[in-house]
C-alpha positions in Angstrom: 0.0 0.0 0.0 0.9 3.7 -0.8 0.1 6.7 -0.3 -0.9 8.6 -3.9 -1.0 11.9 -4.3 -2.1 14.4 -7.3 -0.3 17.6 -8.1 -1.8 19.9 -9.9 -0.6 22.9 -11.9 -1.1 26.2 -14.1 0.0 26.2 -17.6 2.9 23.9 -17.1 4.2 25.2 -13.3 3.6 24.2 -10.2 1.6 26.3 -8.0 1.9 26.5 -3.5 -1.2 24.2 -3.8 0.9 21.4 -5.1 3.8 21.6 -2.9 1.7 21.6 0.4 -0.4 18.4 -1.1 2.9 16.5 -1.4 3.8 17.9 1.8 1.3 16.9 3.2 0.8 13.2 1.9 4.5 12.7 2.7 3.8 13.3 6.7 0.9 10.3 6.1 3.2 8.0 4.4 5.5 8.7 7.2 3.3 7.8 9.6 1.9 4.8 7.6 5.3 3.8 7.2 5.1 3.5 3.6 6.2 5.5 0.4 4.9 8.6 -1.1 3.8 8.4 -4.9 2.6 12.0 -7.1 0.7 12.1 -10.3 0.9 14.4 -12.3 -0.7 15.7 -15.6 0.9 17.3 -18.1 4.0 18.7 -16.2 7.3 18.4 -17.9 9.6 20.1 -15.5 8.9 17.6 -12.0 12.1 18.1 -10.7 10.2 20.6 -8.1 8.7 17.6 -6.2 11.3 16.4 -5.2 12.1 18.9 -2.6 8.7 17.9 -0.8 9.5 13.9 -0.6 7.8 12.5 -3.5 9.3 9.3 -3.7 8.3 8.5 -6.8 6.5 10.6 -9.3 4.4 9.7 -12.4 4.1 11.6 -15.4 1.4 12.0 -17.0 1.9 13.6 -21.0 -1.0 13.5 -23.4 -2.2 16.1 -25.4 -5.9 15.0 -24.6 -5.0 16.3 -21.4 -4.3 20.0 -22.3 -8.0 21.2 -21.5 -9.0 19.9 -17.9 -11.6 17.1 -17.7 -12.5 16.5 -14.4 -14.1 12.4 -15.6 -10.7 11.8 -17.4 -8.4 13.4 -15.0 -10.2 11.3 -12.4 -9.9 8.2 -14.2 -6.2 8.9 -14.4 -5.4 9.3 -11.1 -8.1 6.1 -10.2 -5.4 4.2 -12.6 -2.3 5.5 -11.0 -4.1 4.9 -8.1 -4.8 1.2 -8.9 -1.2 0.7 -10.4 0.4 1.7 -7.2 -1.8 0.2 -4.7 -2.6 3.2 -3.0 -5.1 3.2 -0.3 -5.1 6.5 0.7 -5.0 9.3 -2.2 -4.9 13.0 -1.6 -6.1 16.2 -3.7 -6.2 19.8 -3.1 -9.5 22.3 -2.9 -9.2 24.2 -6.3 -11.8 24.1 -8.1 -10.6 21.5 -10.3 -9.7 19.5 -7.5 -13.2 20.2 -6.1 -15.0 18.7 -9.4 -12.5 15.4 -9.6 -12.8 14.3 -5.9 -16.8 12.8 -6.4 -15.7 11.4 -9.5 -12.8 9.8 -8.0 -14.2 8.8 -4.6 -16.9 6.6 -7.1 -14.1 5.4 -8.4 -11.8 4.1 -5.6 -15.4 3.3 -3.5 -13.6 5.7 -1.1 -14.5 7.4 2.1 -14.1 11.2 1.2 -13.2 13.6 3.1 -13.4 17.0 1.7 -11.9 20.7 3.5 -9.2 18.5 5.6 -6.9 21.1 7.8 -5.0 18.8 9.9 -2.6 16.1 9.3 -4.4 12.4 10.9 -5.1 12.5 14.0 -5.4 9.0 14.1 -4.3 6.1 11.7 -7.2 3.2 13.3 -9.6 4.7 13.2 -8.7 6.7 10.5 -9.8 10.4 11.7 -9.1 13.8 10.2 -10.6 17.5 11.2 -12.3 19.4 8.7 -13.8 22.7 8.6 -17.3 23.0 9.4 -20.4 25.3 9.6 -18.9 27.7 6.9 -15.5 27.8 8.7 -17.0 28.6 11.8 -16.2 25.7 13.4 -14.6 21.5 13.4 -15.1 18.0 12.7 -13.6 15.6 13.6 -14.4 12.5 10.4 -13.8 9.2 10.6 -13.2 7.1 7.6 -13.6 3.2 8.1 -13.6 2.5 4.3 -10.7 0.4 2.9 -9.6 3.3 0.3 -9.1 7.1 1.7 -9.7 10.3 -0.4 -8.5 13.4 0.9 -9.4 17.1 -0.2 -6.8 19.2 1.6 -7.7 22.5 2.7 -5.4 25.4 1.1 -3.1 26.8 3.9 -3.8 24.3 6.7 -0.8 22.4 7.2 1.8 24.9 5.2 4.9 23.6 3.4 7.4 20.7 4.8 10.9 20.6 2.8 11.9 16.9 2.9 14.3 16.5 0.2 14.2 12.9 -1.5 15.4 11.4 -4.9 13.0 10.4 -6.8 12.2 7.5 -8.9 10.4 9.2 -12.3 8.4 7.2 -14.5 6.3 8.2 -17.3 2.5 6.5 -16.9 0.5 6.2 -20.2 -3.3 5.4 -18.2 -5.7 4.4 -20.9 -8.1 7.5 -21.9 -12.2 6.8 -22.6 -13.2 8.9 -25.2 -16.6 9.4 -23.1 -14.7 11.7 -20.8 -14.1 14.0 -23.7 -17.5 14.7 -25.0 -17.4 18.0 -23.2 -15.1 20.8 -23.9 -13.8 24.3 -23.6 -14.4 26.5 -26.3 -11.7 29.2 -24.8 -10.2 29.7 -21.3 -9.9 33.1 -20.2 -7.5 34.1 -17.9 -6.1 36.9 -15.7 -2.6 37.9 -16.3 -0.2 40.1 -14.7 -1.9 40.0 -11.1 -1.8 37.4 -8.3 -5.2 35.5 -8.1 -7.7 35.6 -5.2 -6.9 31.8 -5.5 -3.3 32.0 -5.3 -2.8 34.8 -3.6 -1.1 34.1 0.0 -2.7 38.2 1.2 -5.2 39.6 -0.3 -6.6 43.4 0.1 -10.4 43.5 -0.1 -12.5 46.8 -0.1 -16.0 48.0 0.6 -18.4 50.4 0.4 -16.7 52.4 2.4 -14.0 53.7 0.1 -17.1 55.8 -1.5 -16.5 55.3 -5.3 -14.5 53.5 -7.7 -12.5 56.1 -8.5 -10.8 55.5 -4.9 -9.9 51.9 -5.7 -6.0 53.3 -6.9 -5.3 53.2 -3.1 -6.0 49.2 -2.4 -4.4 48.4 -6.1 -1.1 50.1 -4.6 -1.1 48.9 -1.0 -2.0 45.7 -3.1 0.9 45.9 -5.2 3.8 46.8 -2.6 2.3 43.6 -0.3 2.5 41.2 -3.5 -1.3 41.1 -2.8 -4.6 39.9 -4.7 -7.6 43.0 -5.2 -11.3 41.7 -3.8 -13.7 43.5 -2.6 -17.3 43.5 -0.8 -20.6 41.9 -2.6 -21.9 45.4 -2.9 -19.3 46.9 -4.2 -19.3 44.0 -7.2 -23.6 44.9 -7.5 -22.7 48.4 -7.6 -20.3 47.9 -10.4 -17.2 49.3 -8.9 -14.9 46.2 -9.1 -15.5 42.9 -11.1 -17.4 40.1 -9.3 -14.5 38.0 -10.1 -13.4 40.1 -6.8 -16.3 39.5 -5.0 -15.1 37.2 -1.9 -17.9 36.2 0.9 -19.9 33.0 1.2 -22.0 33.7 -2.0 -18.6 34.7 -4.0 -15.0 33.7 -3.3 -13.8 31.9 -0.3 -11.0 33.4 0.7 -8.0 31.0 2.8 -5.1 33.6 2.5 -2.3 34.0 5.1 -3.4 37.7 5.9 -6.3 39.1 4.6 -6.4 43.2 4.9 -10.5 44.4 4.9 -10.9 47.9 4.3 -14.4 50.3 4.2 -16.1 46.4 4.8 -18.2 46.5 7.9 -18.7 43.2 8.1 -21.7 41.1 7.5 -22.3 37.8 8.3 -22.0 36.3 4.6 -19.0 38.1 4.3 -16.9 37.0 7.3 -18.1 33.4 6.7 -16.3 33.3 2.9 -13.3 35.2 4.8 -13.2 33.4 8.2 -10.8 31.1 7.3 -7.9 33.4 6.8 -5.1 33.0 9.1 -4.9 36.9 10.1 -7.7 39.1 9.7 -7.0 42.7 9.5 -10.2 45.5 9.3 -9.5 49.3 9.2 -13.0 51.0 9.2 -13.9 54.5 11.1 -16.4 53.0 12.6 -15.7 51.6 16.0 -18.7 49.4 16.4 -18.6 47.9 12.8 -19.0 44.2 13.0 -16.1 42.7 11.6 -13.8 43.8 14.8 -15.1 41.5 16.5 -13.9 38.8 14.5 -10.5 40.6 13.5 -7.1 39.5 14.6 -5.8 43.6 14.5 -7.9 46.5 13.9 -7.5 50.0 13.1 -10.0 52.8 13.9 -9.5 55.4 11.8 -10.3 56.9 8.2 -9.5 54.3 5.5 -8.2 57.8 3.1 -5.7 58.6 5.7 -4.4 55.1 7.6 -4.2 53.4 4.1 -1.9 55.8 2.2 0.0 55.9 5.4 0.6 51.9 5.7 1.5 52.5 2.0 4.5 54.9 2.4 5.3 52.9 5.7 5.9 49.9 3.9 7.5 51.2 0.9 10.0 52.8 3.6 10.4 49.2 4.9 11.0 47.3 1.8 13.6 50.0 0.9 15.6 49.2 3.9 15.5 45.3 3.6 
């Protein structure tokens, strides 16, 4: 038995996601005592893996496999899977990895487990935590099914350097044309920013920046942080920003390291899609404003005056590094 893990990627490269899924299943392989296998699709450069303790990697090239199909990519991995022995398998929480896990967990007749945070608690039974109640609170699931699926969390158990050598083997899984019958016309994607998605801060504004002609200020403080743009489900209604920016339980959940709110009082749907940021930051002039309450920091005080401030402050303190 092994322990199989998928790594996904973004036009070729790995992304964090990948890294602290590997991560991750090598710390269960350890503590199964047995050997860490990635899949992955597509990926000519693997080399990366390596650094995370994949003991052996499969590759995956097939140009059928340009365009993401969650049935085929699930059967893959149910193959590598099955080639391997692998009783417990392991997938992120991107969307993709969201729309193969089902498939898959039909596939392996597999316990799943989806929003995992924790490494195992327990090995017999096998037990994991999970978010809950819209990231407001735990579980703790057991799995007593022979095969394991896994759906980790992004940014719950961070990344674990374990440098290995790895045994690289190309794996040709056979494809059903089936899985193919749907397709993408075109893909449109964002260049030239960091991704809500990706984004390890992200600087998210409300209604109370008054307009979108005052959105330069969270695209700079943005910028000198390295940071993803979001903002407030009103502020998407009202047309200021995209709703590609909209982040709150009925747009983007957000799972960033440190997540900056600025002008966003704080309502309920809101701090549910947000809640399960590691460090919540809210600057609103308005003591009483919800989201304190459920802030790590706060700043009381004029969003036009702290924020330009925290700009030059930080520019002053990137200079001197």
């Amino acid at each position: 038995m092994s322990v199989l893990v998928f790594a996904d990627h973004s036009d070729g490269k790995f992304k964090k996601t990948a890294f602290e899924v590997v991560s991750f299943g090598k710390q269960i392989a350890k503590k199964a005592e047995t050997s860490l296998v990635v899949v992955t699709i597509n990926v000519s450069e693997v080399d990366p893996l390596s650094a995370y303790g994949a003991d052996k990697i499969l590759k995956i090239q097939d140009s059928k496999l340009d365009a993401f199909s969650a049935k085929a990519y699930a059967d893959c991995i149910h193959q590598a899977a099955e080639k391997e022995s692998a009783n417990i398998v392991v997938v992120d929480s991107t969307s993709n990895g969201m729309y193969i896990a089902p498939l898959l967990a039909v596939k392996l007749q597999a316990g799943y487990a989806s929003n995992v945070v924790d490494y195992p608690s327990a090995m017999e039974p096998f037990t994991v935590k999970r978010k809950a109640f819209s990231s407001k609170g735990f579980s703790f699931t057991e799995i007593h099914s022979e095969n394991k699926l896994l759906g980790l969390a992004k940014n719950s158990v961070g990344l674990t350097e374990e440098a290995v050598s790895s045994v690289i083997e190309d794996f040709s899984p056979s494809l059903n044309d089936d899985d193919f019958k749907i397709s993408s016309a075109s893909v449109d994607k964002t260049t030239g920013t960091v991704t809500i998605a990706d984004a390890d801060t992200v600087v998210s504004g409300g209604r109370g920046l008054k307009g979108p002609e005052n959105w330069g200020m969270i695209e700079e403080l943005a910028e000198v942080l390295g940071a993803a743009t979001a903002c407030s489900k009103p502020v998407s209604d009202l047309g200021w920003r995209p709703h590609s920016e909209h982040v709150g339980q009925t747009g983007k959940p957000v799972t960033s390291n440190l997540y900056i709110a600025i002008g966003i009082s704080g309502a309920i749907q809101h701090l549910a899609g947000v809640n399960s940021s590691k460090v919540k930051v809210v600057i609103n002039n308005d003591a009483e404003a919800p989201f304190f309450k459920a802030a790590d920091y706060g700043i009381v005080g004029d969003a036009f005056d702290v924020v330009p401030e925290l700009i030059t402050k930080l520019k002053e303190f990137k200079s001197n590094q």
